[in-house]
Every structure is written in structure tokens, then in C-alpha cells.
C-alpha positions as CSV (number, residue, x, y, z in Angstrom):
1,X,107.0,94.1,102.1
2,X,105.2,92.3,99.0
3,X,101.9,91.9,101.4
4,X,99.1,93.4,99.1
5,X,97.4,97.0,100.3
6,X,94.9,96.7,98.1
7,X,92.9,93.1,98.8
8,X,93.6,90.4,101.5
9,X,94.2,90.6,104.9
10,X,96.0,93.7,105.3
11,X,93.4,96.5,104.4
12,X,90.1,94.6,106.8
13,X,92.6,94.4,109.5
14,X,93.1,98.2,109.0
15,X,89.6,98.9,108.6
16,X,88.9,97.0,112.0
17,X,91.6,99.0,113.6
18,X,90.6,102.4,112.2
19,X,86.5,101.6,113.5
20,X,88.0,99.9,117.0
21,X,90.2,103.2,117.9
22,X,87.3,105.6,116.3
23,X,85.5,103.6,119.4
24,X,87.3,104.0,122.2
25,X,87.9,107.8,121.5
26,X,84.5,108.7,122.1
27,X,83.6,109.5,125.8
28,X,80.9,106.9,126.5
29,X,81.1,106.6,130.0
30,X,81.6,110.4,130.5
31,X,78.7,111.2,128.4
32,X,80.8,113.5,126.2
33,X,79.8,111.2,123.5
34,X,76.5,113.1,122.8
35,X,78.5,116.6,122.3
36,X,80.8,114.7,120.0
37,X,78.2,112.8,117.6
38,X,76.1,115.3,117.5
39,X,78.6,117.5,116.5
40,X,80.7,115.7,114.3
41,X,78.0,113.4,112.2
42,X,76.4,116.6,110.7
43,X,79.7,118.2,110.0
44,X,81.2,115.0,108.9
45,X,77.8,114.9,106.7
46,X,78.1,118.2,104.9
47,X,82.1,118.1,104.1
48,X,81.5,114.7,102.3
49,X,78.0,115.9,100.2
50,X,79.9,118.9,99.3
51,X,83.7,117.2,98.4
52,X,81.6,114.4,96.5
53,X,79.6,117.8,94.2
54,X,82.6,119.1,93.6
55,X,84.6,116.0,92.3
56,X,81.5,114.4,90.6
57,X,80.3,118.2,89.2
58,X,84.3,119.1,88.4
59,X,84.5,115.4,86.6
60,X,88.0,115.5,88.9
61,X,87.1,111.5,89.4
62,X,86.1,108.3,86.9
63,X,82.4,107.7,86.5
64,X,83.5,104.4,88.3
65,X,84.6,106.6,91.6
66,X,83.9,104.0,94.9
67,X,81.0,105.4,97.0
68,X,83.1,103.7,99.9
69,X,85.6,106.1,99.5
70,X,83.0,109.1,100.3
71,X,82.1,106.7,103.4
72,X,85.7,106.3,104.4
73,X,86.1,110.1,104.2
74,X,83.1,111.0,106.4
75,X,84.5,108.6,109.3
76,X,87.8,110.4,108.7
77,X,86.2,113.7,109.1
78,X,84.3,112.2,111.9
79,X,87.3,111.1,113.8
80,X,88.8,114.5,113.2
81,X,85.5,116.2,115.3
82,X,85.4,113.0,118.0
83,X,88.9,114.5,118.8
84,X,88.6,117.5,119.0
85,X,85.4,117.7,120.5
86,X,86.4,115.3,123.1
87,X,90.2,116.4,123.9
88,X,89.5,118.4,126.6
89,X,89.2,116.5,129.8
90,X,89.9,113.2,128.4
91,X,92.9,110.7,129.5
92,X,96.0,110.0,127.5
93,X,94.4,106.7,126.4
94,X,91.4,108.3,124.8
95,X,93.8,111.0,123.7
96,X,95.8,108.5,121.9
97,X,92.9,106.2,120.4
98,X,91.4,109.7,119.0
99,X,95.3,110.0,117.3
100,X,95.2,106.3,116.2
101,X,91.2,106.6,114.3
102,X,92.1,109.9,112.6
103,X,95.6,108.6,110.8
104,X,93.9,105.4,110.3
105,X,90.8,106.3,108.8
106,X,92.6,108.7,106.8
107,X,95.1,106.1,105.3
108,X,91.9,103.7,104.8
109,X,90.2,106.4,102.9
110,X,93.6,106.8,100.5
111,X,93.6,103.1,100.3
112,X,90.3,103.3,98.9
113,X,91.1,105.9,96.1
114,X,94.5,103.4,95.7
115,X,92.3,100.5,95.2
116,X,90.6,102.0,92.4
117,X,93.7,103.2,91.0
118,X,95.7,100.2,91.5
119,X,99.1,102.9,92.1
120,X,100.3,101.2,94.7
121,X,99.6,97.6,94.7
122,X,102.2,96.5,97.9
123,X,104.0,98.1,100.7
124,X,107.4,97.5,99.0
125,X,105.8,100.1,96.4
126,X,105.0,102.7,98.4
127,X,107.3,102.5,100.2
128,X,109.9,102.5,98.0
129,X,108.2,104.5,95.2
130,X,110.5,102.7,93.3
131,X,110.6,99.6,90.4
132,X,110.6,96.3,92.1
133,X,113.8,94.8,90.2
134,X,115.4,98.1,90.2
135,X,119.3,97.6,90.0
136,X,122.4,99.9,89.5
137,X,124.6,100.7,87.3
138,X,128.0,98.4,88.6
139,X,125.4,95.6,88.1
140,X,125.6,95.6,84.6
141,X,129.5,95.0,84.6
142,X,128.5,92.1,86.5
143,X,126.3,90.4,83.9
144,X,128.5,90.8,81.0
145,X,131.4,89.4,83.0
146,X,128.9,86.2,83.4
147,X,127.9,86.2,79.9
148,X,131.5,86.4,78.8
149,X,132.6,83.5,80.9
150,X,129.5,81.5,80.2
151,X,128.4,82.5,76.9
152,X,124.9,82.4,77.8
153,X,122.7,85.4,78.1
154,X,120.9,86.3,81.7
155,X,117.2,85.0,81.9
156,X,115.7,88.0,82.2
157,X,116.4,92.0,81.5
158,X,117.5,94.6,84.2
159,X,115.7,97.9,85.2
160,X,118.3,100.5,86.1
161,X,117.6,104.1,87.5
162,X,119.2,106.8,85.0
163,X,119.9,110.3,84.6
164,X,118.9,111.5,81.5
165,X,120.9,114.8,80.3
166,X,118.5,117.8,78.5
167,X,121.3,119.1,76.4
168,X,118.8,120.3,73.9
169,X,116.1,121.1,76.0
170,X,117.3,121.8,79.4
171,X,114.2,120.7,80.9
172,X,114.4,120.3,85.0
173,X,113.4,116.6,84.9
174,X,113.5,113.7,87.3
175,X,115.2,110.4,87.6
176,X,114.1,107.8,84.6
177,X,113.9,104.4,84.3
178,X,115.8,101.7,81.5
179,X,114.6,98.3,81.0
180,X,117.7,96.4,79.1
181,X,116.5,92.8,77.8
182,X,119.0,90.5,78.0
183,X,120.3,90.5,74.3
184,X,121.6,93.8,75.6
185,X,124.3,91.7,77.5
186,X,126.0,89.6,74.6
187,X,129.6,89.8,74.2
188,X,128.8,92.3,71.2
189,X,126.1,94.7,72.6
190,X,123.4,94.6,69.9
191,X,122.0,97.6,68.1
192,X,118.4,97.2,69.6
193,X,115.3,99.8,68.9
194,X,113.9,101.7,71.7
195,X,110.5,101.8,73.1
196,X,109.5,104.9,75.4
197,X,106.9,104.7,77.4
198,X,104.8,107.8,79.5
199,X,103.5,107.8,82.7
200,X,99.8,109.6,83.3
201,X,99.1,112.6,85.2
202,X,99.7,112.6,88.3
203,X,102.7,110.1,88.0
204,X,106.1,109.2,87.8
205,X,108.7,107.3,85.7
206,X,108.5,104.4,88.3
207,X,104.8,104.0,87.1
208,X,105.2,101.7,84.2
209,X,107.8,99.1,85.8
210,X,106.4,99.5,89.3
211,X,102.7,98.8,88.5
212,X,102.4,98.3,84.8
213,X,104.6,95.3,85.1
214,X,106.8,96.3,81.8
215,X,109.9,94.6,83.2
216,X,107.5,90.9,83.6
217,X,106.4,91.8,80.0
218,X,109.3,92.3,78.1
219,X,111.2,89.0,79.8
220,X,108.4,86.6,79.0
221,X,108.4,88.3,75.4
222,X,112.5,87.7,75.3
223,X,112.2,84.7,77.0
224,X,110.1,83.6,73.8
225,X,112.7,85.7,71.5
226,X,115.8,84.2,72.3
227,X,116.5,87.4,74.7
228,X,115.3,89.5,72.0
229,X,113.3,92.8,72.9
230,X,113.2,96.2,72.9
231,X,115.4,98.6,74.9
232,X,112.7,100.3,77.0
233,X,113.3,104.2,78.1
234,X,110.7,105.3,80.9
235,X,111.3,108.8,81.7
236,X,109.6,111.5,83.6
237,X,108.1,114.1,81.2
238,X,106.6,116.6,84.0
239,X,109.5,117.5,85.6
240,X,109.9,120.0,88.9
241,X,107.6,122.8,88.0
242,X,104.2,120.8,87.4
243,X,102.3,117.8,87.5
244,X,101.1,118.2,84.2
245,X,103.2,119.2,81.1
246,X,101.4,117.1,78.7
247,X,103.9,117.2,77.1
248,X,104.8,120.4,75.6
249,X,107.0,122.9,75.5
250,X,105.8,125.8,77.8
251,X,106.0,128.2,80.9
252,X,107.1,124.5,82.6
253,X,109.8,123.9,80.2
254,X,110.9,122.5,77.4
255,X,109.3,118.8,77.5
256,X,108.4,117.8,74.1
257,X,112.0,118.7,72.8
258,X,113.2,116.9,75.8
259,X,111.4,113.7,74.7
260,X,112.1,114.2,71.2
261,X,115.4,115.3,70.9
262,X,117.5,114.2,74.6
263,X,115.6,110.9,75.2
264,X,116.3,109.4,71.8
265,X,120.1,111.1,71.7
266,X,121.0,109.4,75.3
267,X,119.6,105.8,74.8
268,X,121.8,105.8,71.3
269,X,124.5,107.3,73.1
270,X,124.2,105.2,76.8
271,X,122.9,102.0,75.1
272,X,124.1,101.5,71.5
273,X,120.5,101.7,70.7
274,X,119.3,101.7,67.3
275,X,119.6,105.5,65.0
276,X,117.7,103.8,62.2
277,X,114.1,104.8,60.6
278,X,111.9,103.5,62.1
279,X,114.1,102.3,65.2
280,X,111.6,104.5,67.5
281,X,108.2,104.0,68.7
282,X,106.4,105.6,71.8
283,X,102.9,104.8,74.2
284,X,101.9,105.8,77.3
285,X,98.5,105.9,79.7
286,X,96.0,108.0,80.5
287,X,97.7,111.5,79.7
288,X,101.0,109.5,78.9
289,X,98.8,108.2,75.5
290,X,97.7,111.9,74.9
291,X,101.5,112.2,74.7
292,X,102.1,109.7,72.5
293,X,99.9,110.2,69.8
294,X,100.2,114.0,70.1
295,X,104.4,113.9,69.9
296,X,104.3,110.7,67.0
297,X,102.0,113.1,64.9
298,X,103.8,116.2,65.6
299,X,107.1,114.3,64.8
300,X,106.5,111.4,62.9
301,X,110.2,111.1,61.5
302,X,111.0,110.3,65.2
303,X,108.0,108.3,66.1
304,X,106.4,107.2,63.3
305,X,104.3,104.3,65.7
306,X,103.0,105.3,68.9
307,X,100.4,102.9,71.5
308,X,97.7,105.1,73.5
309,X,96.2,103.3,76.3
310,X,93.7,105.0,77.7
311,X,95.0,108.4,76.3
312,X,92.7,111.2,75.6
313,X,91.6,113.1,72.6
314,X,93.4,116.3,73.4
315,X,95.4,117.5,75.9
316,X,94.4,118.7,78.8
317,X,96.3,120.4,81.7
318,X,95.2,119.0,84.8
319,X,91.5,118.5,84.0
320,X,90.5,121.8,83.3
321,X,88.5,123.4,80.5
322,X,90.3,123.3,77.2
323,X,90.5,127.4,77.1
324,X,92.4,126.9,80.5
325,X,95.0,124.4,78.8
326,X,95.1,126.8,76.4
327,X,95.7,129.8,78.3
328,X,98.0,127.4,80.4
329,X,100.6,125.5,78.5
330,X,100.1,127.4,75.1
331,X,100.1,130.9,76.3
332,X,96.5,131.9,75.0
333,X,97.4,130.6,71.0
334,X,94.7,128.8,69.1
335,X,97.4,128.0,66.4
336,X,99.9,126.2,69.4
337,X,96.8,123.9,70.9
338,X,96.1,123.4,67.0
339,X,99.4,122.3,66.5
340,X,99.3,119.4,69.2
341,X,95.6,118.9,69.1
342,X,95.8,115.0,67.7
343,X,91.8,115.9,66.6
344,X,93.1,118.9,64.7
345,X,96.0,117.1,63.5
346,X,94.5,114.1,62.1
347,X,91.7,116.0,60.4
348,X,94.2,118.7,58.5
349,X,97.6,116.2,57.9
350,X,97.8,112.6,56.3
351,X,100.4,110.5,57.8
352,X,102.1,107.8,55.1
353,X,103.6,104.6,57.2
354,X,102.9,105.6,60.3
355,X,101.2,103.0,62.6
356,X,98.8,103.2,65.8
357,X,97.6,100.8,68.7
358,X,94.3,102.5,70.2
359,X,93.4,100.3,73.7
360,X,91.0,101.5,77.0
361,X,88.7,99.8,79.0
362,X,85.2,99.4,78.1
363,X,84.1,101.1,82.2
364,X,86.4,104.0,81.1
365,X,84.2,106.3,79.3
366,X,86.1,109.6,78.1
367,X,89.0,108.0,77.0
368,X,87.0,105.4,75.3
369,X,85.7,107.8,73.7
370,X,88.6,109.3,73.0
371,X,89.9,106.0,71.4
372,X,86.7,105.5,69.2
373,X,87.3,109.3,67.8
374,X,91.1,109.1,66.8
375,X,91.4,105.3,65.7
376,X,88.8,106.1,62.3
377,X,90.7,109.4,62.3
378,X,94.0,108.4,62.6
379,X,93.0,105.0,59.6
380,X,91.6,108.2,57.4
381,X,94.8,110.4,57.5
382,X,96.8,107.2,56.5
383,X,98.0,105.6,59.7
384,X,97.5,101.7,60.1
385,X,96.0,101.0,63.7
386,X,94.7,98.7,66.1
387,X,91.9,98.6,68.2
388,X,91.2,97.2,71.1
389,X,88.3,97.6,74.1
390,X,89.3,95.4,77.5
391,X,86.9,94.9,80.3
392,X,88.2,97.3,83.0
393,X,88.3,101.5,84.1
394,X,91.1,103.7,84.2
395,X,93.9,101.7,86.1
396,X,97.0,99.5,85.6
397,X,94.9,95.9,85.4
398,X,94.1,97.7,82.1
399,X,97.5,99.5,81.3
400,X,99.8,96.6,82.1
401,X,97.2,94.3,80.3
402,X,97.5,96.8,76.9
403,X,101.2,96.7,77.1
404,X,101.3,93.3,77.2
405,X,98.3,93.0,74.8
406,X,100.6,95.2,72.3
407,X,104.3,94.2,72.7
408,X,104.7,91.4,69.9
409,X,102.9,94.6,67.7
410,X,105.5,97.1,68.8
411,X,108.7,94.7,68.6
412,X,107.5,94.1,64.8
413,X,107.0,98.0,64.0
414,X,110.4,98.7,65.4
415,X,112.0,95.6,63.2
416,X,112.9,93.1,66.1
417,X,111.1,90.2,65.5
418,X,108.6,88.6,62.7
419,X,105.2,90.1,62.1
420,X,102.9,88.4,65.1
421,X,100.4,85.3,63.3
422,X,97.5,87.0,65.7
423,X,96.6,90.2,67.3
424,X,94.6,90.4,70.1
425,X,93.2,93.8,68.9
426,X,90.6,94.8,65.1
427,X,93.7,96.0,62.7
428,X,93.6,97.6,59.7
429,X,95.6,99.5,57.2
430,X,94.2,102.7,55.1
């Protein structure tokens, strides 16, 4: 279940599969082959010119979009008219090749888009569409039962599936995600500071341990901490109603004071987590860093240091026009977009000991551009930041790679550990 989906063997031996069955649906001997191609090349031709206009025109995919993908998806489409065309008349074994080479070009041409996007990396994660070192609850019990009889803390932390009550909000949210580190398990549970980290849009709480590797980061930082690291809350900011919150409260519900209020109440509560000043800090990708900076400067007593990897300038509601995020999550008010605009927001308010980490990938343009906008913003209106441009587009080689890029950072803003010698990333204080 580890194979990889994404290089190797596994997606050519697809590919072959998906071309071999596309084969031996189409009637050669019977000579229905000419009604079928002639048929299903120009159809198969115009669906792809006009899907790739409207993503490309739409910007609804990266600049770096895979022009194998739009090949993938005209063999789909053509499998799709070679059946049809041909069903009529033909045997149960053309019948069932014609079956095979339209689910198998179809899951090449997703494996494609996933290869760009790097979401699912293995069939363990899509299958499970869960973190890989995902344990329960009654776990736990069993670690500190070993730690008490041993007096030695576990090698590594745990990720563990949690509900997370909106008492405040009563926002219809989904399952989260914990990481623990394995100070968490000494005899007297430490009070550690939190880290909350956002999935993008579309996503889910999953995201950051299943493909951004948090849990691989955080134990080879405690590894080097004697177990020290910060408690890390993943939880699902969209909810039920919508892909796409970003964030706020709205017709969706109530998902900023869900991550603002009930997500920093329940890890103090659940976890013995740190209530100090300072204790918090938040980041996220792609729509996940909109979050971030948009909630830290919108409540900086909460988060006063936020990461954005990859994040955006503003938000934006499922990639439509900012008048249609307006008229979408803010219910037509200037003043409400103003009010979690970070552009706006940074230009109008100054922002005393707050502190930023700014990181995208040098392929991805807007929210490089993005990055370059609100890092000299955010340094003007007070806030110390770092900066930092890695090769790479808009997928998890970059996200994990920021995270782990950022982590000794974070673990000094929240208190944990010493101030790192290096940084990776340019940073400067106002």
C-alpha cells in the first residue's frame, strides 16, 4: 500500500493498460473502427480545446498545468465515444476492454492532475484518506504507562484523530488531526505551546500529516530537542457546507470564531497546552496561508506569529472574482472584505511584536506574488518576517519543505527552544 501513484512502476504499467484495452475495444476486424475514430477523435478533439480555454482563460489551474493531462483527457473522452460507438454488435470481450480503457484512462488522467499536485503520493493515502501514523486515543494510555515504567520518553510523537467541540462557534466541522511530540508523554504532562496548521482549498485536515509530512518534521526537530516540540492542532476549517470558507464567518458558518476561539480552548483543555502570550502561532498553504495571515492580523492577541506558504494576498472564495468573494462570504460589504483583506489590513493597522514567515515556490507565480506584496507590507506595519523563495509550484514538495524550512523559527516564537543560529530564509525586523 506504500507503492508510489505518482512515479515508478505503478502509473506506466497503468498507462500501458489504459492504451492496451483502449486497443482491443475498437472493432478492427469488423471495420467498425472507422465509425468509431472518426467519430470519437474530432469530439474527443473539441471537449479537450474547449475544457483547456476554460481552465487556462478561468485561471482554474497553475501556469505550470501538465499538457499531458489535456492528452490523458482526450484518450479518456476518446474511450468514452470508442464505446459507445462500438457497443452495439460487439462481444462481451470488446464490451468489457471498452469498460477497462474508459476507467483506466480516466484514473490516468486524475493521476496526472495528482502528480502535479502531489495529494496523494501512495495508495495507502488514497485509500485511506487518512495520516499515515494515525493512532487512537487508548494508545496514549499506553505510552505513558511505558514512560512511567521506563522513564524514558517515546522516540517519536503520535498523530491522533480528534473531535473538536464548537462551543463558541457551532460551526459543522469535520474530524481534526493532533500531533503530540513526545515530551507530551512525561510523567508530568508539560505545558507545551500549540501550532495550528490549515489545509488549502480543496482539502482536508489529513492534508498536512498525510502529504506535508508534519508528523516526520516535528520528530526529527524533537529528536534534536530532547522530545521538545510543539503540540500541533490540524483542523478542518471548511466544514459541511463548502469547500471554501476562507476562513470567515459567513452564510457557511462560523469558521473564524471556530479557529480563534474553540481550537485554542480545546487543545488547552484536551492537552494541557500552553494559555500564555504568545503560546499560539498559526500557517497554513495555499488558501490555508491566506488564513493565517488574515486571522493573526485580525486577532493578533491570539496569533500574534503566523507562517503563509504559498498563501494568497486576499481571500478568495473558490477562485472567483473578488466582487464574487465579496458578495459570497461577506454578504455584499466592502467594510467585511476590508476587515480581513491582509492588503487592507497591513496598509491601515501597525502590528507591534507580531512576527511573519512569507515562503512559495519561485514556478508559483500569484502567490509569489502574493508573498513579495505582504512581506514589505507586513515589515512596514511593524511585523518582523522572513522570506523565503524555493524552487518548486504550488504542491506539498514545497509545503512540507517550508514547514520544515520554518519549524526551528516557529518553536522559538512560541518560547520552546533557543533562538535558531541560522535561518534558511532573508529576516528582518522593522
Amino acid at each position: 500500500m506504500n507503492i508510489s501513484i505518482v512515479s515508478g512502476w505503478l502509473p506506466i504499467v497503468v498507462c500501458c493498460l489504459a492504451l492496451a484495452a483502449l486497443m482491443l475495444a475498437i472493432g478492427w476486424r469488423s471495420g467498425r473502427w472507422r465509425r468509431q475514430l472518426a467519430r470519437g477523435i474530432p469530439i474527443a478533439a473539441a471537449v479537450t480545446i474547449v475544457v483547456a480555454l476554460v481552465l487556462t482563460i478561468g485561471s482554474l489551474v497553475p501556469s505550470d498545468f501538465p499538457w499531458w493531462a489535456y492528452v490523458w483527457g482526450f484518450t479518456f473522452v476518446l474511450a468514452v465515444c470508442v464505446a459507445v460507438v462500438g457497443w452495439s454488435g460487439a462481444g462481451w470481450l470488446r464490451r468489457a476492454a471498452a469498460t477497462v480503457a474508459m476507467l483506466l484512462t480516466l484514473a490516468v488522467t486524475l493521476g496526472t492532475i495528482n502528480q502535479q499536485s502531489g495529494s496523494f503520493p501512495t495508495l495507502s493515502r488514497l485509500a485511506t484518506l487518512r495520516p499515515v501514523h494515525v493512532v487512537e486515543t487508548p494508545t496514549l494510555r499506553q505510552i505513558r504507562g511505558q514512560v512511567a515504567a521506563t522513564g524514558m520518553l517515546p522516540e517519536e510523537g503520535v498523530v491522533i484523530p480528534v473531535t473538536i467541540p464548537p462551543r463558541v462557534s457551532h460551526f459543522s466541522t469535520r474530524q481534526a488531526y493532533v500531533y503530540l511530540p513526545p515530551a507530551w508523554f512525561a510523567k508530568v504532562t508539560p505545558s507545551l505551546p500549540t501550532l495550528v496548521l490549515l489545509p488549502g482549498e480543496p482539502g482536508s485536515a489529513s492534508d498536512w500529516t498525510g502529504d506535508g509530512n508534519v508528523d516526520a518534521t516535528a520528530n526529527a526537530f524533537a529528536h534534536s530537542h530532547r522530545g521538545l516540540a510543539p503540540i500541533i492542532v490540524m483542523p478542518d476549517p471548511n466544514g459541511y457546507q463548502t469547500d471554501d470558507t476562507e476562513c470567515v464567518n459567513s452564510k457557511f458558518g462560523n469558521a473564524e470564531t471556530y479557529l480563534v476561539e474553540d481550537v485554542p480552548a480545546f487543545v488547552r483543555s484536551r492537552f494541557n497546552a500552553s494559555s500564555r502570550p504568545g503560546s499560539l502561532a498559526i500557517g497554513g498553504l495555499s488558501a490555508g496561508g491566506t488564513c493565517s495571515v488574515m486571522l493573526a492580523l485580525g486577532n493578533p492577541q491570539i496569533y500574534p506569529t503566523f507562517a503563509s506558504y504559498s498563501g494568497f494576498a486576499s481571500p478568495e472564495y473558490e477562485e472567483t472574482t473578488r466582487s464574487q468573494t465579496i458578495d459570497t462570504l461577506f454578504a455584499g460589504s466592502e467594510a467585511m472584505f476590508a476587515a480581513h483583506d491582509p492588503v487592507q489590513l497591513l496598509r491601515n493597522g501597525h502590528f507591534n511584536g507580531m512576527a511573519g514567515w512569507f515562503e512559495a515556490g519561485q514556478g508559483d507565480q500569484e502567490p509569489l506574488q502574493a508573498a513579495h506584496l505582504l512581506q514589505p507590507a507586513a515589515l512596514h506595519a511593524g511585523i518582523a518576517t522572513c522570506f523565503l523563495v524555493r524552487p518548486g509550484g504550488h504542491d506539498f514538495d514545497v509545503w512540507s519543505q517550508a514547514l520544515e524550512d520554518s519549524f526551528p523559527w516557529l518553536s522559538w516564537r512560541l518560547g520552546l527552544t533557543p533562538k535558531p543560529a541560522t535561518e534558511p530564509a532573508k529576516c528582518d525586523s522593522p
